[in-house]
C-alpha positions as CSV (number, residue, x, y, z in Angstrom):
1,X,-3.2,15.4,-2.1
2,X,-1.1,18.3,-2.9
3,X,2.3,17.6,-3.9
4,X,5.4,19.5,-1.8
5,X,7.9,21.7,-3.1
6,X,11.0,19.6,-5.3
7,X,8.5,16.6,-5.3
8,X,6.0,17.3,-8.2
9,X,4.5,13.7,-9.0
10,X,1.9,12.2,-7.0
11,X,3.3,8.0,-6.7
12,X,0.0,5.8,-6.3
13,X,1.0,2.4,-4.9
14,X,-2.1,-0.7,-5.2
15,X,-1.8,-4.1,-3.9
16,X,-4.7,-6.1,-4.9
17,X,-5.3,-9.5,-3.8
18,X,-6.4,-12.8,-5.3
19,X,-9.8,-11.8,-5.9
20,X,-9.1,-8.1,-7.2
21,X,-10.0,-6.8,-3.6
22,X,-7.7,-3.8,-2.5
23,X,-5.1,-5.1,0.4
24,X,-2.8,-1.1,0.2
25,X,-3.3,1.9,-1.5
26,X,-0.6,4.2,-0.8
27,X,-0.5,7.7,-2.2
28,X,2.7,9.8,-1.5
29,X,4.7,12.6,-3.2
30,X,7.5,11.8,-5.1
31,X,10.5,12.9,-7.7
32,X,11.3,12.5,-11.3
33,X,13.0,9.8,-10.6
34,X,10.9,7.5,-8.6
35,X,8.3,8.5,-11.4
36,X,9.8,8.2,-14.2
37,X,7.9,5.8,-17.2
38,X,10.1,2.3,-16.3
39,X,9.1,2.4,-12.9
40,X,5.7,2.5,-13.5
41,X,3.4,-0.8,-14.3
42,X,1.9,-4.1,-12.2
43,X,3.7,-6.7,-11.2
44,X,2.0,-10.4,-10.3
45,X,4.0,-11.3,-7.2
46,X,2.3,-14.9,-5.8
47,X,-1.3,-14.0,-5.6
48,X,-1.4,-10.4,-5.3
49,X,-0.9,-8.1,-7.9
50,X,1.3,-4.7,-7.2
51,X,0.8,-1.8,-9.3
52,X,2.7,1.3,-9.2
53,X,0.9,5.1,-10.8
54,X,2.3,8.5,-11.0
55,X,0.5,11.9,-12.6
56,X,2.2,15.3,-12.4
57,X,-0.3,17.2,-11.5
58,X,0.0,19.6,-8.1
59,X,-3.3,18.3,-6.8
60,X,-3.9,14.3,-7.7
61,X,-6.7,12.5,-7.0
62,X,-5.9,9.3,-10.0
63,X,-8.3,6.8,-9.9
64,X,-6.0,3.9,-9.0
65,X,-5.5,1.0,-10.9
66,X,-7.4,-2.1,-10.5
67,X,-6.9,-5.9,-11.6
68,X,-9.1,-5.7,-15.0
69,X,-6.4,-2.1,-16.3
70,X,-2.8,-1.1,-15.7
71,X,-1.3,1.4,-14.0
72,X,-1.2,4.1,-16.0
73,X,1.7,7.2,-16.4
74,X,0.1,10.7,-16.7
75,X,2.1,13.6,-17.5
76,X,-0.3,16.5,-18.3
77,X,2.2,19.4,-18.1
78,X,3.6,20.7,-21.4
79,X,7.4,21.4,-21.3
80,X,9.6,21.6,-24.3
81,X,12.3,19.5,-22.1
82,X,10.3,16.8,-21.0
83,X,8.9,16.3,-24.3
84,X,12.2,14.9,-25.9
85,X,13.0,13.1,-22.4
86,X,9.8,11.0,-21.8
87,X,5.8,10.6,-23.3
88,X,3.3,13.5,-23.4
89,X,0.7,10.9,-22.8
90,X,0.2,7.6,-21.4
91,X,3.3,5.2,-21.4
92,X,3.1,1.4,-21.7
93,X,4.9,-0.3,-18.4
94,X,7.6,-1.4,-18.6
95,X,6.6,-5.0,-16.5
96,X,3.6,-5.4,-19.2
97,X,6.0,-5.1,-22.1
98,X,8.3,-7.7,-19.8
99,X,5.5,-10.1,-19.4
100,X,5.1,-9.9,-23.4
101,X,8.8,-10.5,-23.7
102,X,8.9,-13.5,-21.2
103,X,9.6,-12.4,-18.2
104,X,12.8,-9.9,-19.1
105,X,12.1,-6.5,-17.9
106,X,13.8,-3.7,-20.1
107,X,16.3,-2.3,-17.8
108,X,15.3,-4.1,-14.8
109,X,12.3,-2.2,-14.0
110,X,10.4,-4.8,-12.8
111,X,13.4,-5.7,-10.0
112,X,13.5,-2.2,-9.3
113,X,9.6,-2.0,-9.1
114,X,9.9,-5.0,-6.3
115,X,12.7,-3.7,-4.6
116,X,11.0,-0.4,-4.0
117,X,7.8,-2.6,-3.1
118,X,8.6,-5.2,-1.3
119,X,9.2,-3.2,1.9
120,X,5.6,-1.9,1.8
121,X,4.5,-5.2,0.5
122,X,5.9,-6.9,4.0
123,X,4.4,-4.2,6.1
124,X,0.9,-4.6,4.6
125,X,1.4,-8.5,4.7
126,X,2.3,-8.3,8.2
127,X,-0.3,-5.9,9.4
128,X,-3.3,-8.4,7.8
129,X,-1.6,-11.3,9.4
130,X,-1.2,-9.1,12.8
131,X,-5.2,-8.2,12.2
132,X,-4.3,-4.5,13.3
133,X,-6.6,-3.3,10.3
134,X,-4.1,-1.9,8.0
135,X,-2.6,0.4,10.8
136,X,1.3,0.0,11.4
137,X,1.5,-2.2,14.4
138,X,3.9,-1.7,17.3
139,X,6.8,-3.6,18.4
140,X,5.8,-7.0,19.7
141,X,2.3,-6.0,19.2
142,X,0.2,-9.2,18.4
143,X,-3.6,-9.6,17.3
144,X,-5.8,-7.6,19.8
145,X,-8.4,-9.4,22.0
146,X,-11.6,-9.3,21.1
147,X,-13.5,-7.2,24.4
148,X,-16.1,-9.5,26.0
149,X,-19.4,-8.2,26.6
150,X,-20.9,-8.9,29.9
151,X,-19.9,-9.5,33.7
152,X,-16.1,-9.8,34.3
153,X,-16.1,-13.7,35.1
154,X,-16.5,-14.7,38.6
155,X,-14.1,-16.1,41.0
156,X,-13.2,-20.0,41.0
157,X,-15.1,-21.4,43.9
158,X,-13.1,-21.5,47.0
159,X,-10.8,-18.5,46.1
160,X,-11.3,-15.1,47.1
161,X,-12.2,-12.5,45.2
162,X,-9.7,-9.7,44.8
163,X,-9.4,-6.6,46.9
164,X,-10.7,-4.2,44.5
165,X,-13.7,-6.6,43.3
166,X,-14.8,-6.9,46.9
167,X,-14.6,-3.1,47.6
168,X,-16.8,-2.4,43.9
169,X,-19.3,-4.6,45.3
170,X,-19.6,-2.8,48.8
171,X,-20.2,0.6,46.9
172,X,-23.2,-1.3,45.5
């Protein structure tokens, strides 16, 4: 994914399930500020687990992160700037140093984490309930049927076939 013009940091958002299985992996471009080191990290929210990666690379192709690692910070560009402002290398997240610390995330990361989440976290919810298979579904849009193989179902006895039935089986 190449990242656009003012947006240099490639955001990687996971949400795993119970069992470690990938539910969403969303890769978009992002700012400085979106990616900055407190906003990266995982968060346990119920049974699923939400982790959040950036890299500042122009092209980024981060492996992401799965339940046994963290989500990881990667700042490979050298500037003289950023060097004072932030890590060189890989940062420790702010929601694992808050799950050390008892829950307490320093700054409120880990609300800002889930506030930035939870919309994404809703849609993805709501598409596996929906069973639309990850796409976004539509307004009003409910599980699809399942296509039946086989012969449309015949009439109930004593009622006539429709009109377009009846002419299908006189081009036959």
């Amino acid at each position: 994914m190449e990242t656009n013009n003012g947006q240099e940091f490639c955001h990687t958002l996971h949400i795993m399930d119970s069992r470690g299985e990938s539910v969403v992996v969303n890769k978009k471009c992002s700012d400085r500020v979106e990616c900055s080191a407190q906003n990266v990290g995982c968060l346990d929210i119920d049974s699923q687990k939400v982790c959040v990666s950036c890299c500042d690379e122009n092209y980024c192709n981060e492996a992401v992160p799965t339940n046994h690692s963290t989500a990881v910070f990667s700042n490979s560009r050298t500037r003289a700037l950023d060097a004072r402002k932030r890590p060189a290398a890989a940062a420790t997240p702010a929601a694992a140093r808050a799950s050390r610390a008892g829950g307490q995330a320093e700054g409120g990361a880990a609300w800002l984490a889930l506030r930035l989440l939870a919309p994404l976290l809703a849609l993805a919810l709501a598409a596996e309930a929906a069973g639309t298979g990850g796409r976004r579904p539509e307004a009003g849009e409910g599980p699809r049927p399942v296509p039946r193989a086989g012969p449309p179902p015949a009439a109930a006895p004593g009622r006539r076939a429709s009109a377009a039935a009846e002419g299908a089986d006189a081009r036959l």
